[in-house]
Backbone bond lengths (Angstrom), bond angles and torsions (degrees), N, CA, C in turn:
res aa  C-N    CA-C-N  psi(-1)  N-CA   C-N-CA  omega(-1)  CA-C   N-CA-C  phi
1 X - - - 1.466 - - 1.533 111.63 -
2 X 1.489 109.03 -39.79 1.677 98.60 -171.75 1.479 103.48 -81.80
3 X 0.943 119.88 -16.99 1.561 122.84 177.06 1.316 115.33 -84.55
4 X 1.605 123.76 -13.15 1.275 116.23 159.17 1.650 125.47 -74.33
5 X 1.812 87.18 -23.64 1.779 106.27 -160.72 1.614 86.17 -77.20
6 X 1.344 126.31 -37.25 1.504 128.44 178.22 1.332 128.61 -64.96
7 X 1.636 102.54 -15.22 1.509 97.95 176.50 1.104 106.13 -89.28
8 X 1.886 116.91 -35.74 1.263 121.49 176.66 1.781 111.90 -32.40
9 X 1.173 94.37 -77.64 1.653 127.84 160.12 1.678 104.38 6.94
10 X 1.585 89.16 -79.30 1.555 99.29 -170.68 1.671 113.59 -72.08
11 X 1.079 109.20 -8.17 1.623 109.07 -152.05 1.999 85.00 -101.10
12 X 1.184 123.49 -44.73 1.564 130.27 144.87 1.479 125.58 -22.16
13 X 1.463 106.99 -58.64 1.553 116.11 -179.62 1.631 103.32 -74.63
14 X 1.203 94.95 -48.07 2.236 88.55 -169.85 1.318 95.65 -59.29
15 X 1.884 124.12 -31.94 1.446 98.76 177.94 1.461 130.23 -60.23
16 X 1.153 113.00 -45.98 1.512 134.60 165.42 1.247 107.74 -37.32
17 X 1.735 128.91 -60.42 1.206 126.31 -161.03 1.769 105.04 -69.88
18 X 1.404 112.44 -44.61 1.384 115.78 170.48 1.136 111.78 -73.31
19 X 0.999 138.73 4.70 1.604 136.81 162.29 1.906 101.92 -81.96
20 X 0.964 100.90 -89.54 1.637 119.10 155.39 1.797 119.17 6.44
21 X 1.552 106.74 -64.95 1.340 110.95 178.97 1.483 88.58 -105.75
22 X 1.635 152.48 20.68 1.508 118.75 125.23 1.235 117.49 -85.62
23 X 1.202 129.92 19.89 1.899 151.01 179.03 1.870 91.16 -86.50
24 X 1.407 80.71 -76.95 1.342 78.10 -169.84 1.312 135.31 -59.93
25 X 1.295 107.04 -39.34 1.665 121.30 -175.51 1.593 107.70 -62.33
26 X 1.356 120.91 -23.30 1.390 130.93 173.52 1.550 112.66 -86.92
27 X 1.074 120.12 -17.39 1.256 140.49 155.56 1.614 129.90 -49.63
28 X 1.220 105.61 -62.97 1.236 123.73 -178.21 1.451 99.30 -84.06
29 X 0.843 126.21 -53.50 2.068 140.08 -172.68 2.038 85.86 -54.84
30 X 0.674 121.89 -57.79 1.791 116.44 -179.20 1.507 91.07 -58.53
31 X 0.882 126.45 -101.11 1.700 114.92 -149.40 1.488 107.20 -50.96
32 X 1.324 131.60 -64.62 1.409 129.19 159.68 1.184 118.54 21.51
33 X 1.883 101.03 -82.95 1.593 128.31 174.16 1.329 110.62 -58.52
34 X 1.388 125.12 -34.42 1.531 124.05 -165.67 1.532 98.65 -99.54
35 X 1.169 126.30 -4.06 1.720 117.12 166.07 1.487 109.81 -99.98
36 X 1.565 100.12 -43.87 1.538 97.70 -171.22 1.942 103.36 -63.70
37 X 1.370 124.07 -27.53 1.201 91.81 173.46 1.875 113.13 -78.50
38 X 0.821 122.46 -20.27 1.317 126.39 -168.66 2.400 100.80 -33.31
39 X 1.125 118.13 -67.45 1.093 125.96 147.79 1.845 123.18 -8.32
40 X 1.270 111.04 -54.53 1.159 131.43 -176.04 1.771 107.93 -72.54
41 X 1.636 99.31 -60.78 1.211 119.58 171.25 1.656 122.28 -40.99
42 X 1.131 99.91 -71.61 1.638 126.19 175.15 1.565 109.97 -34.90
43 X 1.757 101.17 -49.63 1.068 101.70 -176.06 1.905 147.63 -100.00
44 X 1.224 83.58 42.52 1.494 119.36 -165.35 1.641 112.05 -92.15
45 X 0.894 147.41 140.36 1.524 138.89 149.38 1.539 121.97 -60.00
46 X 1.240 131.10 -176.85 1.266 107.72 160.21 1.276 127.33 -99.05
47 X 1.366 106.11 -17.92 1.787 98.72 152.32 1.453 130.97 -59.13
48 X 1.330 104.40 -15.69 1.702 97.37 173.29 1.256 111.49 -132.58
49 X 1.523 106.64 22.73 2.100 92.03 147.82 0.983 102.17 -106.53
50 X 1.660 161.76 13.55 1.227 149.78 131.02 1.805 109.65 -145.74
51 X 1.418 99.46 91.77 1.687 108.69 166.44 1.571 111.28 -38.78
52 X 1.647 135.12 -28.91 0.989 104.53 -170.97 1.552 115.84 -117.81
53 X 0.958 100.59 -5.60 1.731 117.06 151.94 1.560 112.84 -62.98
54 X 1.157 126.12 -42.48 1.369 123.17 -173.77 1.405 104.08 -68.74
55 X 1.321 120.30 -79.09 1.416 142.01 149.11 1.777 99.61 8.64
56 X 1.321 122.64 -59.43 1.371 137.57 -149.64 1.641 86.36 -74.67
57 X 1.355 95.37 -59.55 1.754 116.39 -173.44 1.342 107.45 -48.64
58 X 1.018 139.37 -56.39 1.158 158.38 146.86 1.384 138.53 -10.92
59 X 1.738 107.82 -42.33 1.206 137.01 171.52 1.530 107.04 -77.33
60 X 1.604 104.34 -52.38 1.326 113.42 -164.71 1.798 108.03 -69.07
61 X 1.563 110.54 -34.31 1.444 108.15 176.26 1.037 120.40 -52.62
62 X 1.865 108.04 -50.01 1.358 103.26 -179.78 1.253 125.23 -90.38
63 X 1.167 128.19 11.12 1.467 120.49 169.95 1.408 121.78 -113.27
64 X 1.394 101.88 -26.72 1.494 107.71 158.39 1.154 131.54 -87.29
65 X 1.583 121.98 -55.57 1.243 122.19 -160.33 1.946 94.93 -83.80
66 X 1.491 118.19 -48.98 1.326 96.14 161.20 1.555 133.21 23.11
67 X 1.778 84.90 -91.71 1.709 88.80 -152.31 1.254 118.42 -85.85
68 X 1.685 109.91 5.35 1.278 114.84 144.53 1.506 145.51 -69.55
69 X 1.788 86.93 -44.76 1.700 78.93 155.94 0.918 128.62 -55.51
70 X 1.449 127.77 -24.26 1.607 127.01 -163.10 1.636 94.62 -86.13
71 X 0.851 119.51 -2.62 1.373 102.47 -163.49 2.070 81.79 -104.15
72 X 1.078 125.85 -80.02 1.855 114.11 159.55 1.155 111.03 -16.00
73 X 1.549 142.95 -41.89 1.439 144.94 173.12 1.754 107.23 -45.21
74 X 1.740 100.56 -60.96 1.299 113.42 -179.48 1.535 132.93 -46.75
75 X 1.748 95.89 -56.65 1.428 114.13 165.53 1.610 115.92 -51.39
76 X 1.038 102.11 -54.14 1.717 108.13 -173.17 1.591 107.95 -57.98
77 X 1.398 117.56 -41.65 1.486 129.63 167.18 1.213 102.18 -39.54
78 X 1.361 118.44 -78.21 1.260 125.83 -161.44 1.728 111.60 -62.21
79 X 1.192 106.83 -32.63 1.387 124.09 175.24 2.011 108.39 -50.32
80 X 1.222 83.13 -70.45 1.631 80.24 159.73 1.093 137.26 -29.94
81 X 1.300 114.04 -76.43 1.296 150.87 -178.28 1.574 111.80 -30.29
82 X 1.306 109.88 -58.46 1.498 138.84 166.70 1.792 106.16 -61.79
83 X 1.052 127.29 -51.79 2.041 133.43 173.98 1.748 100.76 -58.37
84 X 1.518 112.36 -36.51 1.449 106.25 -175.75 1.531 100.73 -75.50
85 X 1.423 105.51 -55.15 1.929 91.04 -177.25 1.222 127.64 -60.57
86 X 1.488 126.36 -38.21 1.805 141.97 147.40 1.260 90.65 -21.18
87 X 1.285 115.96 -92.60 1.816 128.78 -168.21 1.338 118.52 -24.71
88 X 1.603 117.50 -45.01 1.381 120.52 -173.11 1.879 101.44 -101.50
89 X 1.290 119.82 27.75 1.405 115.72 171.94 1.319 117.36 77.53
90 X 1.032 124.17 32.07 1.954 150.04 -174.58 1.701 88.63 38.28
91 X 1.660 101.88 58.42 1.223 132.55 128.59 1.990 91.51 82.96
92 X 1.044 107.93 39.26 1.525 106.08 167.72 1.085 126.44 -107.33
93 X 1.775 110.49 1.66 1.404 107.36 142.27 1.473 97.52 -101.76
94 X 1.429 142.90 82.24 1.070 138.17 146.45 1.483 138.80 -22.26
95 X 1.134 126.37 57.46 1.516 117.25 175.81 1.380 120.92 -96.88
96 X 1.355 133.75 132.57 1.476 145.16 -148.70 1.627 89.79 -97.97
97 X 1.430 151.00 16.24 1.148 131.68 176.72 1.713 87.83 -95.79
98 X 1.255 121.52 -33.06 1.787 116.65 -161.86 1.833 109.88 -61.43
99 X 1.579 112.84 -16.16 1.526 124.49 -165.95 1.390 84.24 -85.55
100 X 1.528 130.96 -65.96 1.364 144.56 147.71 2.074 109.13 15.81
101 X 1.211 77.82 -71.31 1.313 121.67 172.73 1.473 114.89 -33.11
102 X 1.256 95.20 -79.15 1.846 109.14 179.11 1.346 113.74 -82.61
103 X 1.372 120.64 -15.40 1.811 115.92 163.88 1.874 114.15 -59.96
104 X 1.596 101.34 -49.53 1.343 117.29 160.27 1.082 113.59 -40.08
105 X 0.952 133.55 -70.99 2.007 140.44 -172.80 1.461 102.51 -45.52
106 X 1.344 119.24 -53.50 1.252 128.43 -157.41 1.312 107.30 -89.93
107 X 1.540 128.94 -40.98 1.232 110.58 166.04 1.407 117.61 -54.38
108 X 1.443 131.51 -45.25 1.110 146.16 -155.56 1.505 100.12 -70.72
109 X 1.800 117.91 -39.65 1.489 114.09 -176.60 1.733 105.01 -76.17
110 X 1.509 113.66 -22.40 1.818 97.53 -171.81 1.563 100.79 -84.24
111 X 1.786 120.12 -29.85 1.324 113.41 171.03 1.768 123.61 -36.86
112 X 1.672 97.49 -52.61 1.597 101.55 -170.79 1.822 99.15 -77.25
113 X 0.998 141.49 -30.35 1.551 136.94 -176.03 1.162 94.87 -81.73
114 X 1.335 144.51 -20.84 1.477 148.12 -179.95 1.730 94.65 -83.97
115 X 0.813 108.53 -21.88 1.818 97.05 -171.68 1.424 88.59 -137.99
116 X 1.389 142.13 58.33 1.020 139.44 157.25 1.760 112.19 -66.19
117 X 1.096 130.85 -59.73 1.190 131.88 -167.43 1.391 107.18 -78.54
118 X 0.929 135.51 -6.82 1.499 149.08 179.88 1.788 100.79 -83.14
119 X 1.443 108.24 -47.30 1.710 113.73 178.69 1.412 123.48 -90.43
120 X 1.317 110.29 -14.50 1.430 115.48 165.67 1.312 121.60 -102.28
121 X 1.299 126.27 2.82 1.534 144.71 160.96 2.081 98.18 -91.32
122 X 0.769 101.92 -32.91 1.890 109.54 166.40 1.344 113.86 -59.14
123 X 1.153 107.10 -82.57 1.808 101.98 149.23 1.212 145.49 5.45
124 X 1.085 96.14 -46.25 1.647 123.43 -175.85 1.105 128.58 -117.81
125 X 1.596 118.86 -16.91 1.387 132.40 155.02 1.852 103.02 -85.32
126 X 0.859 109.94 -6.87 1.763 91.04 153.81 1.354 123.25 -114.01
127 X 1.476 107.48 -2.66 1.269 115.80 158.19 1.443 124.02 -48.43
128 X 1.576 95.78 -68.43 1.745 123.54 170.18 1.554 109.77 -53.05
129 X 1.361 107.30 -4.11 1.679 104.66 176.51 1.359 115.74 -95.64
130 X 1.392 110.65 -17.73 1.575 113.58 -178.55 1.131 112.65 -112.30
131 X 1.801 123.35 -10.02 1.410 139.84 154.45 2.019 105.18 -49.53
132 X 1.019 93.48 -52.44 1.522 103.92 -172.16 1.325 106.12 -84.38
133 X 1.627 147.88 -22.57 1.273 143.26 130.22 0.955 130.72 -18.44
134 X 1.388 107.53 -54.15 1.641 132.59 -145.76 2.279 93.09 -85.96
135 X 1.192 93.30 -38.59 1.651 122.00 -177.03 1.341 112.06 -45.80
136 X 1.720 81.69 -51.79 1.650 81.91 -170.39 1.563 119.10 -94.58
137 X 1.323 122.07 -5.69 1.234 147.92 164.09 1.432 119.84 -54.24
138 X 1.905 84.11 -54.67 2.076 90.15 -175.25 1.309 87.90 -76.01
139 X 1.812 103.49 151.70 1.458 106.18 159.92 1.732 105.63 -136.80
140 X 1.131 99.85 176.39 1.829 97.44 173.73 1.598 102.12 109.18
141 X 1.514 106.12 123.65 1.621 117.53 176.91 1.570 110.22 -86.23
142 X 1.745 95.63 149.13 1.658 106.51 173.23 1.606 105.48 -89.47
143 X 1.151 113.89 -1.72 1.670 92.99 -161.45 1.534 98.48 -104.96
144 X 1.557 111.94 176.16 1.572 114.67 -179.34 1.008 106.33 -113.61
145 X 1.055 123.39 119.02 1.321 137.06 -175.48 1.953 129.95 -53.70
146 X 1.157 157.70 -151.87 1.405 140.42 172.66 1.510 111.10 -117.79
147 X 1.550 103.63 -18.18 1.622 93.20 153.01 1.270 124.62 -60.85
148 X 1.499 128.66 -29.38 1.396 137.00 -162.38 1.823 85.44 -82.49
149 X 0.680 110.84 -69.95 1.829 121.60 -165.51 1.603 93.70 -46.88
150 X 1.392 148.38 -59.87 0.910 160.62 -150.29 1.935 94.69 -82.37
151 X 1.128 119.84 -44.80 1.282 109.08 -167.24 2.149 109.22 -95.58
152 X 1.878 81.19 -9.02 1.861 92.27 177.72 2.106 96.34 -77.94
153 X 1.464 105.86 -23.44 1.793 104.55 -165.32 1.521 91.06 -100.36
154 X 1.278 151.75 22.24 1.261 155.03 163.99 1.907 104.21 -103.24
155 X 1.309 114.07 -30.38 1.222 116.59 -153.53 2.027 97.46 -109.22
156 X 1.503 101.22 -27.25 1.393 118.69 137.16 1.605 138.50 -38.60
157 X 1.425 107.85 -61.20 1.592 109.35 176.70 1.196 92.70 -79.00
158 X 1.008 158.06 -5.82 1.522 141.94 -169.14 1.657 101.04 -84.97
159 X 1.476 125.08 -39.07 1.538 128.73 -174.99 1.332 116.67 -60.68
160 X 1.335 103.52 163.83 1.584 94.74 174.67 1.594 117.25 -107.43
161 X 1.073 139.18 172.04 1.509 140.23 -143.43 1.867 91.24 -52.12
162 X 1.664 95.17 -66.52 1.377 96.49 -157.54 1.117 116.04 -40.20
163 X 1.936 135.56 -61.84 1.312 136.59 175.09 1.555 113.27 -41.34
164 X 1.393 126.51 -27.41 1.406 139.88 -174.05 1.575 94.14 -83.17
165 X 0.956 151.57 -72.04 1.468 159.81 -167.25 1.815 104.09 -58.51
166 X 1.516 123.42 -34.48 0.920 118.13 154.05 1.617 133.10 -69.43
167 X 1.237 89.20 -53.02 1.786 95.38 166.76 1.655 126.45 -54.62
168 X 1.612 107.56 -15.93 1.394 108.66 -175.06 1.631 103.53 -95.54
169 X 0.968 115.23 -43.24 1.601 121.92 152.63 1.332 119.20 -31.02
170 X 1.034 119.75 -85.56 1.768 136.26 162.08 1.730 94.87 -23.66
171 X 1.087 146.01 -40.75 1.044 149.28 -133.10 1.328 99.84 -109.58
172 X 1.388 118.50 -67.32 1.725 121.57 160.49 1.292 92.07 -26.15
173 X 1.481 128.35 -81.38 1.596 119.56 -127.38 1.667 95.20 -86.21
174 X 1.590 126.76 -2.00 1.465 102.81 163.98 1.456 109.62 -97.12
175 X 1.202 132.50 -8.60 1.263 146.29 128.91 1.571 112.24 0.53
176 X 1.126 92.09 -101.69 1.422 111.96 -179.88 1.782 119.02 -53.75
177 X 1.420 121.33 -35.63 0.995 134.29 159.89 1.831 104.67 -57.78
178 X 1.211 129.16 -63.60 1.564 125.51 163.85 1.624 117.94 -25.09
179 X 1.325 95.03 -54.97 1.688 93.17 -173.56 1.799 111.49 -72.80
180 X 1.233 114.28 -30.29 1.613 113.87 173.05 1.941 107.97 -53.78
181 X 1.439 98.63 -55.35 1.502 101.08 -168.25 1.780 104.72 -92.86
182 X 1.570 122.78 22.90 1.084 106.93 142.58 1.735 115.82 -108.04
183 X 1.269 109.53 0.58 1.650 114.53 160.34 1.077 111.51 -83.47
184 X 1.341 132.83 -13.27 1.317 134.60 -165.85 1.921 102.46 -97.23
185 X 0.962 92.83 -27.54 2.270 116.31 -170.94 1.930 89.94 -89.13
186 X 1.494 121.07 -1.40 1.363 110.63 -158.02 1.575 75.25 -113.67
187 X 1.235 130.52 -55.35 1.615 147.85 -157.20 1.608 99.90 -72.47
188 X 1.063 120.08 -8.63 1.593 123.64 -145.60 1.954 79.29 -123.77
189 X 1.104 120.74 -43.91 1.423 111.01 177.07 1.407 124.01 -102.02
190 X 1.204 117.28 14.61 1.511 131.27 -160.02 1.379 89.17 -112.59
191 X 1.539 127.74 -61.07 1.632 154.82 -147.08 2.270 80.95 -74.02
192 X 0.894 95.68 -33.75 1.356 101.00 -159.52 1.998 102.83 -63.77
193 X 1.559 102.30 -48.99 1.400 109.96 174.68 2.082 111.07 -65.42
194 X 1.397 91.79 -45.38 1.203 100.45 -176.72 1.709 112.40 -41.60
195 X 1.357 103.39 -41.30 1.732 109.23 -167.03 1.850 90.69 -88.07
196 X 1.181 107.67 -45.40 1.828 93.87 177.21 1.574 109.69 -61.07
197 X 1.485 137.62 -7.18 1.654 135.34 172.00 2.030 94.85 -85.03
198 X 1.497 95.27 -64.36 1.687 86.31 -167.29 1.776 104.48 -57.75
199 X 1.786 151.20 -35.79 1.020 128.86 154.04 1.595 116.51 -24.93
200 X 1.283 110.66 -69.56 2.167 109.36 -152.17 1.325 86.75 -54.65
201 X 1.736 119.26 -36.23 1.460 99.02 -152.68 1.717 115.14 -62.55
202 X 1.372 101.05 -29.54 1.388 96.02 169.61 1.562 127.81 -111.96
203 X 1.091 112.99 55.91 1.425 141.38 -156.31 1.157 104.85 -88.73
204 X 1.691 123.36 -40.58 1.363 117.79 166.69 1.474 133.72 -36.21
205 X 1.454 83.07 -62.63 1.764 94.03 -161.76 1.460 113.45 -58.49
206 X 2.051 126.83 -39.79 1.376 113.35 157.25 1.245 122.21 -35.88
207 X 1.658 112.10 -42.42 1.730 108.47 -154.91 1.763 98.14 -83.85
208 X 1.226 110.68 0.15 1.644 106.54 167.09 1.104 104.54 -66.96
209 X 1.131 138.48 -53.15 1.511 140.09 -133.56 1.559 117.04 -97.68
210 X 1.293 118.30 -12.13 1.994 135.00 145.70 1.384 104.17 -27.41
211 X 1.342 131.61 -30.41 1.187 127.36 -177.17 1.892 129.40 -63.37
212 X 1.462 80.96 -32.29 1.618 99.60 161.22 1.409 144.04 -98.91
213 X 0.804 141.52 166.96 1.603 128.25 176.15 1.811 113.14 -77.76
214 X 1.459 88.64 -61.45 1.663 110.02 171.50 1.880 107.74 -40.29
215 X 1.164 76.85 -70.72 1.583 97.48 -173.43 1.526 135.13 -55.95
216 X 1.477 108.06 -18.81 1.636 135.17 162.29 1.225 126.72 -62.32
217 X 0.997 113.17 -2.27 1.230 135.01 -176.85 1.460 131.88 -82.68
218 X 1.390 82.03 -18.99 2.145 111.62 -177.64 1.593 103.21 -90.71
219 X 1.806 93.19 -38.30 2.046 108.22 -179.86 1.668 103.78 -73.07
220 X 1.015 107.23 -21.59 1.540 106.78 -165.89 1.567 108.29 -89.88
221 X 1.595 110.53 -36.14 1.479 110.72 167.06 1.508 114.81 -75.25
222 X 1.228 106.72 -16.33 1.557 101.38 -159.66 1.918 87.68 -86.10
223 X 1.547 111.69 -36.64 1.601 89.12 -178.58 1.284 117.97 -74.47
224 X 1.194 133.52 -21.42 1.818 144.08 164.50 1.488 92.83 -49.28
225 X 1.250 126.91 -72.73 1.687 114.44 -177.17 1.254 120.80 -46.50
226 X 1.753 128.75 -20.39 1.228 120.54 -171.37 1.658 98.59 -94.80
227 X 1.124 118.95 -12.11 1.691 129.49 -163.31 1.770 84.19 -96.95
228 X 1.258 135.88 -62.25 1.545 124.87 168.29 1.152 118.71 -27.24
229 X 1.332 125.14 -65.44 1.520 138.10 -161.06 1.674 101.27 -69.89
230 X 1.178 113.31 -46.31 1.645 118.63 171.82 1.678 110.20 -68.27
231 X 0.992 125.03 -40.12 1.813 118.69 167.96 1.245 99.94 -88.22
232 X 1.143 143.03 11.04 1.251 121.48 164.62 1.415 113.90 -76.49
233 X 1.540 120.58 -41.12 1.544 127.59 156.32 1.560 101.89 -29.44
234 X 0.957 131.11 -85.75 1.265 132.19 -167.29 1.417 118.86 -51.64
235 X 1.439 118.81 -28.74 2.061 114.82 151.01 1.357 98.04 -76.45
236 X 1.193 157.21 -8.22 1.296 124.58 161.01 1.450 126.31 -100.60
237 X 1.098 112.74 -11.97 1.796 132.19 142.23 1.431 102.68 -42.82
238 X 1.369 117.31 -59.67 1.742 118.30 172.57 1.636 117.11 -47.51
239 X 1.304 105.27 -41.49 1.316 121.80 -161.19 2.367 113.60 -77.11
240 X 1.561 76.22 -19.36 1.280 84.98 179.70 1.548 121.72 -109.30
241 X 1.453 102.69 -11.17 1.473 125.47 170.57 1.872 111.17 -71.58
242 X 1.745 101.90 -24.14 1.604 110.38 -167.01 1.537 93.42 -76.66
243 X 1.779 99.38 -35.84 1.503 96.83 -153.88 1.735 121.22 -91.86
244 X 1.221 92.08 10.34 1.625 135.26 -176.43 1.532 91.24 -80.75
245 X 1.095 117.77 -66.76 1.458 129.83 -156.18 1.426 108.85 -75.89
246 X 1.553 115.59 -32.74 2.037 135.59 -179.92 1.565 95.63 -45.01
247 X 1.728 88.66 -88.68 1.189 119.66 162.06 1.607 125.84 6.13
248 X 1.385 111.87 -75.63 1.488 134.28 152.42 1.812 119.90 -13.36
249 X 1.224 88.26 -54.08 1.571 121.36 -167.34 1.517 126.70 -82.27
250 X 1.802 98.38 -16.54 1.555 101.89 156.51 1.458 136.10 -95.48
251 X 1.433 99.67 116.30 1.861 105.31 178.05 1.455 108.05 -42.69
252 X 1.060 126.53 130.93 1.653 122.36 172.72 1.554 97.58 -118.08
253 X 1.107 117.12 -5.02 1.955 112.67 178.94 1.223 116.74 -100.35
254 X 1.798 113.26 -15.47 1.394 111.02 166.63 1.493 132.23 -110.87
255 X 1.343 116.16 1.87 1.535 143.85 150.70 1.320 134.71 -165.70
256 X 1.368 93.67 92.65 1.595 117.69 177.03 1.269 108.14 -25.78
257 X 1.579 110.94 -77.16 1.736 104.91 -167.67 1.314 111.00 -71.36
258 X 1.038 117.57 -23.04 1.613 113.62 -166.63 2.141 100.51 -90.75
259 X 1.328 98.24 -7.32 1.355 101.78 160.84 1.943 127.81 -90.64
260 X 1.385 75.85 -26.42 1.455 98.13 176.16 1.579 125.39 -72.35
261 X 1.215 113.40 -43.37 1.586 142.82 -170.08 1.876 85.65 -94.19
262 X 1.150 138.19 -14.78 1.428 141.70 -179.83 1.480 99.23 -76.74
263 X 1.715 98.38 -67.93 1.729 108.52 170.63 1.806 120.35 -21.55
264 X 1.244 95.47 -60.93 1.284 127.33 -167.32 2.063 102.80 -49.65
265 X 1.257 88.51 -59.46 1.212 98.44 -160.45 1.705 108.26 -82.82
266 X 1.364 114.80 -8.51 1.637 111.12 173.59 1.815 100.42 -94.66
267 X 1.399 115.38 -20.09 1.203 117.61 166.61 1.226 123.89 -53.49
268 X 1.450 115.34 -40.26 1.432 126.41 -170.85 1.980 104.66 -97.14
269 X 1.371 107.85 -17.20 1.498 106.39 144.27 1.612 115.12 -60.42
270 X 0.666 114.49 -66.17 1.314 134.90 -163.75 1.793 103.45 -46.72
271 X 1.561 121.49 -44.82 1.241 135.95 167.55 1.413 111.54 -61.55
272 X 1.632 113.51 -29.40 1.176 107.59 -151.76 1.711 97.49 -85.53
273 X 1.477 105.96 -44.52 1.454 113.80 -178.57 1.605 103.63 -60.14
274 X 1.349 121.30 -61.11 1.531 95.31 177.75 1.124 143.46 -42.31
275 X 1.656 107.25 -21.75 1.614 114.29 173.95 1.857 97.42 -70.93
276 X 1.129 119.84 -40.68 1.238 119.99 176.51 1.875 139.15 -50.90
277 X 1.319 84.25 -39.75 1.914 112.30 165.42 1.351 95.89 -31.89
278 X 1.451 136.03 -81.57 1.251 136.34 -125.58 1.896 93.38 -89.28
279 X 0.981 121.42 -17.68 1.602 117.48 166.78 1.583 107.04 -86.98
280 X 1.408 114.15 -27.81 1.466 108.26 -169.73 1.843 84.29 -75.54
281 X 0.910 145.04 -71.56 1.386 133.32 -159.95 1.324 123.16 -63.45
282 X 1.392 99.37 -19.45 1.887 97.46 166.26 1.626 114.49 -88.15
283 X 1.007 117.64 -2.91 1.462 131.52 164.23 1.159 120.60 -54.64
284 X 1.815 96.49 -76.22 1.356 106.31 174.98 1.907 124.45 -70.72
285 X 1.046 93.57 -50.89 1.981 83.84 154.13 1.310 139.23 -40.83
286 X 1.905 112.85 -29.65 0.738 109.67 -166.93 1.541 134.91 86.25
287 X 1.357 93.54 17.34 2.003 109.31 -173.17 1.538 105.82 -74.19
288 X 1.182 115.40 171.70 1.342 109.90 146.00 1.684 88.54 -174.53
């Protein structure tokens, strides 16, 4: 009898323990995959993390938003035009360098709305230059390797049911908590391209407005926002380099859950600062 109750016993615990490390191993394999691409992600342009989204973007700038700028191009021209003759006393001090003057402005404002997508795709190819710097600089892995797993399921069969029945529990619910905040680490770098497509698309109409002094001011914030959104890759390159290093730093052979529930909780750092990136770089730029 006790040797039946013992096989029971054991045949109970190996379930648990193989329950346990497929908890975990599915655990770690979600964020893993969803950080280690983050790197990959980040470091893309927007022409080449989706050719046909860009393409789309692209179409729509110039055929729509266009001929609006041009039409703000016009006004602002003329806008000028009218402040220079005011300025010089509706032109009774006449001097012919100020016409000079406003041909300059104006060529110079249809040049940059004429090559708008050409300078805000610039932007971003030096963005992607310090994304890919920054890459090869950070070093240090998120994932746990199969010695760790192998010496966490040794340190496993050794427990007895009850601590095992708790730990497999505990295990579901950081489980499931893993998979939220690696959809959340997916939304957090996805949302990021999304807002760099809806900017270019309306990229024109700031780059009209260089034409003025007053009025440059909309072109001048609007390129600080595109210079944020492009270093922001590079604080979250930071952000994943910190969590590279956390990571590192948890014993997993001398407390499972309390290594586990550790995971958990630098993960949800780790979410938290990326939501943070995109204010920390409009800060320091100066965006708003």
């Amino acid at each position: 009898m006790d040797s039946i109750l013992q096989s029971i016993e054991d045949w109970f615990r190996g379930l648990l323990v193989s329950g346990i490390m497929e908890n975990l191993t599915n655990t770690f394999d979600s964020v893993n995959n969803q950080v280690g691409q983050i790197a990959t992600e980040v470091g893309q342009t927007p022409a080449n993390f989706s050719p046909a989204v860009y393409n789309m973007i692209r179409t729509l700038s110039e055929n729509v938003i266009m001929p609006i700028a041009g039409l703000i191009l016009t006004f602002i021209a003329c806008y000028e035009l009218i402040q220079l003759v005011v300025g010089h006393n509706n032109l009774a001090n006449f001097e012919t360098w100020i016409f000079w003057k406003w041909i300059f402005k104006t060529f110079v404002a249809v040049t940059l709305i004429t090559n708008t997508m050409n300078i805000t795709m610039a932007v971003f190819d030096v963005a992607q230059h310090v994304v890919s710097q920054a890459g090869g600089l950070i070093s240090g892995s998120t994932a746990v390797d199969a010695s760790t797993l192998a010496t966490m399921q040794s340190a496993l069969e050794a427990m007895d049911i009850g601590p095992l029945l708790s730990i497999y529990l505990q295990s579901l619910i950081v489980q499931f908590l893993m998979y939220i905040l690696s959809a959340l680490i997916f939304v957090i770098v996805y949302a990021r391209m999304i807002e760099i497509y809806l900017m270019v698309s309306l990229a024109p109409i700031p780059f009209a407005t260089f034409g003025n002094r007053e009025q440059s001011m909309i072109g001048q914030n609007y390129l600080r926002s595109l210079f944020a959104l492009g270093f922001q890759g590079f604080l979250i390159m930071v952000c994943v380099g910190i969590y590279a290093v956390l990571i590192q730093t948890v014993a997993f052979s001398s407390d499972i859950i309390g290594s586990l529930w550790g995971v958990m909780g630098y993960t949800i750092l780790l979410a938290f600062t990326l939501f943070k990136t995109g204010a920390i770089a409009k800060s320091i730029l100066h965006a708003h």
